[in-house]
N, C-alpha and C positions, 0 to 999 in steps of 0.2 A: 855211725850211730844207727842204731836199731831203729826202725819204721811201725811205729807200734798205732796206724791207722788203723781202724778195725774192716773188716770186708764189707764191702755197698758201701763205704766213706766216701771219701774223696779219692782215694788210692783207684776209686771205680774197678776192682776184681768183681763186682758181679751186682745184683738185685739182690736186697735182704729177702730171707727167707719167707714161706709162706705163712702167717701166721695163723692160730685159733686163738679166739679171743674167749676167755669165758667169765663173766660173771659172776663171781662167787659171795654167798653172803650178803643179798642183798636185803634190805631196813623197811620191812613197809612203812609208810605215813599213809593214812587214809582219812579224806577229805569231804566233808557232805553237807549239803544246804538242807534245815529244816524243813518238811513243809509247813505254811502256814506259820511262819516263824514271827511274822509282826505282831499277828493277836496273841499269839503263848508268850512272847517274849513282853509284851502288854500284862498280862496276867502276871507273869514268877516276879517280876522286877520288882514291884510293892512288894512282896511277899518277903524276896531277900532284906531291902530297906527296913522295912520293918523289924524283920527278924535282928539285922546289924544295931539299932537304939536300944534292942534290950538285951541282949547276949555280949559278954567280951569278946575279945578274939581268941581264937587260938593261935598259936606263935610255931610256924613248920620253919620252912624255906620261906615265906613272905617278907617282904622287905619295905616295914611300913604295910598297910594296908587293912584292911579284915578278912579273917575267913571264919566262916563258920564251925560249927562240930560235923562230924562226918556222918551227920543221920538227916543228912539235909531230904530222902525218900520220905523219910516218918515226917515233914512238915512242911514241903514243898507243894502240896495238893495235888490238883489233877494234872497244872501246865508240865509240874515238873516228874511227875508220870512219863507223861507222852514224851518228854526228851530221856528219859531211860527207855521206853519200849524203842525208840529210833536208835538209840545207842546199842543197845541190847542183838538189833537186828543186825547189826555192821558188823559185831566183832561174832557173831553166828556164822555169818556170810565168809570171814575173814578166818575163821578158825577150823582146821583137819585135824585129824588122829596122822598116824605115820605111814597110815596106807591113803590117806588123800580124799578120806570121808568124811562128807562133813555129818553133821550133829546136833541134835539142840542137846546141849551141856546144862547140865546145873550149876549157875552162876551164884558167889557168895558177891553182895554190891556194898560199896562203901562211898557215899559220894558228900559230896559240900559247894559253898558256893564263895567266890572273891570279891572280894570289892576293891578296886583299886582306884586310887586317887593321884593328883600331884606328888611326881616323884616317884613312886611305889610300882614296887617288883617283885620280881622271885629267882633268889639266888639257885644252880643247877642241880640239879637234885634228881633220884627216881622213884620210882614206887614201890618197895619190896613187898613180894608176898600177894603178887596180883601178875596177871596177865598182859592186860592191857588195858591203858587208861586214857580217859579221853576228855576233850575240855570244848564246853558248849559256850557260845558267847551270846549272853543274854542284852548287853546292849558295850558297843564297841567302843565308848567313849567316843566319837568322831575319826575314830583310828583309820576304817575301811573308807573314809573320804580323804583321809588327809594324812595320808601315813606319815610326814616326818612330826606328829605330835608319840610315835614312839611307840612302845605295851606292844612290842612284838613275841608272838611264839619262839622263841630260840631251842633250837636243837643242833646239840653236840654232836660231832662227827665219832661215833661208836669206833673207828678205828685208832681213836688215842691222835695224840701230838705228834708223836715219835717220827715221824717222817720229814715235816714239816718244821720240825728243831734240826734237823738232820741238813736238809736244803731246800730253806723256806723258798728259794726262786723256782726250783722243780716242780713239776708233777707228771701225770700220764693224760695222754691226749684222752679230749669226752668231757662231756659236762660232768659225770662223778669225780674228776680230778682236780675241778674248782675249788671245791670245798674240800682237800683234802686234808685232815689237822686242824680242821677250823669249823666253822658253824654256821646250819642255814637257822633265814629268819623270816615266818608266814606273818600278814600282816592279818590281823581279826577282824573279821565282820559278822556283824548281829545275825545271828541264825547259822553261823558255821560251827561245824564242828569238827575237830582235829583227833584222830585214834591213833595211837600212838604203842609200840612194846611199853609195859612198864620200865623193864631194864632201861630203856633208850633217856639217855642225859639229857634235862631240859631245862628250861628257865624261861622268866616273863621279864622283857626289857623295863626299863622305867619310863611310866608313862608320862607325858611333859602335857596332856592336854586338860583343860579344868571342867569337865564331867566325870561321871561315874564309868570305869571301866568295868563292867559286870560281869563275873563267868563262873561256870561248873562245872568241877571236876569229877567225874568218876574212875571209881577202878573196877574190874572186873577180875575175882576170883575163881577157880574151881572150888567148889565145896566139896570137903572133903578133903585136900589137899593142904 
């Protein structure tokens, strides 16, 4: 019977070979604390409430919940300014041309804000026709103290299922092969904010705690584009 051990097995013919490991295609997520985020998050929070007693919702990806029209710039005042100018600076910072310059670019913006309550979520979804989008958390529901009340960030694993239908007990050694076929989940706290590709698959877990989960989404376009 044929010996079909592979070499460095247990057959011990030798040491596996040397390897180069490279990283290909890696996902930014980027992560930032407002400054002064209690007093502006103090200011926008009425602003949205108010805004959610006299407007319906619009109905996207929301699951349950409210959101606004997407011109939440033109009625958000000054607090919600100042979380566009911070948002604005990240994906500046975050964005090259293909020689590795950066830029200030001419951005088209399109933002709104959530309300989410008992139960309510956001089924997976992305943003087409934008760059990069990002969600500011105006008040976290009690999420950031107590995370199993739930309304987590979920982000889909961009390289599809296919592996992990294949042989869900496998993967490759490293923390990126935890998640490989499946999904990470960032827990929100009041004054964070998450930038994200638009492309990159995402969703908002259901929230189980009984305040207001608050946030704002933006996207960031090229104009012109």
């Amino acid at each position: 019977m044929a010996d079909h051990t592979p070499p460095g097995g247990a057959a011990g013919v030798g040491p596996p070979p040397e390897l180069t490991l490279l990283k290909l295609f890696p996902t930014p997520v980027l992560i930032a604390t407002m400054p002064d985020a209690e007093a502006l998050n103090a200011e926008l929070k009425p602003i949205i409430l108010a805004r959610e007693k006299v407007c319906e919702s619009v109905e996207r990806s929301n699951r349950g919940g409210w959101q606004s029209s997407w011109d939440l710039h033109q009625w958000g005042g000054t607090p919600m300014q100042k979380v566009l100018a911070f948002a604005r600076a990240i994906v500046e910072d975050a964005t090259v041309d293909r020689t590795g310059k950066r830029d200030r670019f001419a951005w088209r913006i399109n933002c709104w804000a959530n309300v989410n309550r008992t139960g309510h979520g956001n089924q997976f979804h992305t943003h087409p026709g934008a760059l990069w989008s990002a969600s500011y958390y105006v008040d976290d529901g009690g999420i950031g103290e107590d995370p199993s009340l739930g309304g987590e960030f979920e982000i889909a694993d961009p390289r599809g299922v296919a592996p992990v239908m294949y042989a869900p007990q496998l993967t490759f050694p490293g923390p990126d092969g935890l998640a490989l076929g499946e999904s990470q989940r960032l827990t929100p706290k009041a004054g964070a904010m998450i930038v994200i590709p638009s492309w990159l698959l995402h969703g908002v877990c259901p929230y189980r705690g009984t305040r207001e989960r608050i946030s704002v989404a933006i996207n960031f376009s090229i104009a012109g584009v």
